[in-house]
C-alpha positions as CSV (number, residue, x, y, z in Angstrom):
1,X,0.0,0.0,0.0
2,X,2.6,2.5,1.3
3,X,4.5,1.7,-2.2
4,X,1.7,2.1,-4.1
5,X,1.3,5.9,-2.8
6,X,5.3,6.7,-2.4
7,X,5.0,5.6,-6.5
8,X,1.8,9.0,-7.3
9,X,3.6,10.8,-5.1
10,X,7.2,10.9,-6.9
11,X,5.2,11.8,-9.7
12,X,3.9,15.0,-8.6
13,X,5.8,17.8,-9.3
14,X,7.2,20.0,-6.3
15,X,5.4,17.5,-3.8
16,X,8.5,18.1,-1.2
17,X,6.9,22.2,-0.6
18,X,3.6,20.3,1.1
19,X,5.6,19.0,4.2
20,X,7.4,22.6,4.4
21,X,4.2,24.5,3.9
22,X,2.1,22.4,6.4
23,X,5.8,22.7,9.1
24,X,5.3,26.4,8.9
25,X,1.6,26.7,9.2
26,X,2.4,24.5,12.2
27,X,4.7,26.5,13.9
28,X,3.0,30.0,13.4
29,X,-0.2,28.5,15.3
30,X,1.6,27.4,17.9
31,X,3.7,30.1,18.4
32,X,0.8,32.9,18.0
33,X,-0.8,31.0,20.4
34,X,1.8,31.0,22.6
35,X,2.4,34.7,22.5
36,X,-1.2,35.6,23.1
37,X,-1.3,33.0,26.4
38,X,1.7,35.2,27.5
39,X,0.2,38.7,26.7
40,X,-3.5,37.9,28.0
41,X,-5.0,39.6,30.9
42,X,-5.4,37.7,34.0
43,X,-8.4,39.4,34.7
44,X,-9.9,37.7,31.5
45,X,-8.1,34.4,31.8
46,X,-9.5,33.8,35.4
47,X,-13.3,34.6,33.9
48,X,-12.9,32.1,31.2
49,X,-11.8,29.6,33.5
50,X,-14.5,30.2,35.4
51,X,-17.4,29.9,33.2
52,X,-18.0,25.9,34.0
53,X,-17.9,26.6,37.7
54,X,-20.9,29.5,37.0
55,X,-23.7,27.0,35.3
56,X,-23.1,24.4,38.2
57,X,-23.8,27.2,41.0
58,X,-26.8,28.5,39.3
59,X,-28.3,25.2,38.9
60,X,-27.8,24.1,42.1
61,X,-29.3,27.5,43.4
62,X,-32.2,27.0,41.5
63,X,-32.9,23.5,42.6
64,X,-32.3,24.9,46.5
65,X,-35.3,27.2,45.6
C-alpha cells in the first residue's frame, strides 16, 4: 500500500513544498498561540476559567429554591 502511494507521489511535481508549507503553518499557530497566552489579561483568563464553575452554582441554586 505505502508503495503504491510513495510511487503518485514521486510523480507529482514540487510535492516536497507540502511537508514545508504544512511545518510552517504549524509552527505559526503554535507560536501565536503561545504569545497571546503570555500577553492575556489575567483578569480575563480567570473569567474564562470560570465559566464551567458559573452553570453548576446557578443550577444548584435554582434547585435549593
Amino acid at each position: 500500500m505505502l508503495k503504491f502511494i510513495k510511487g503518485h507521489m514521486e510523480s507529482i511535481d514540487g510535492v516536497a513544498t507540502y511537508p514545508m508549507i504544512s511545518l510552517c503553518i504549524f509552527f505559526l499557530f503554535f507560536a501565536i498561540l503561545f504569545l497571546w497566552v503570555f500577553t492575556a489579561r489575567k483578569a480575563y483568563i480567570k473569567e474564562v476559567s470560570e465559566l464551567p464553575l458559573e452553570d453548576d452554582n446557578n443550577q444548584n441554586n435554582q434547585l435549593e429554591l
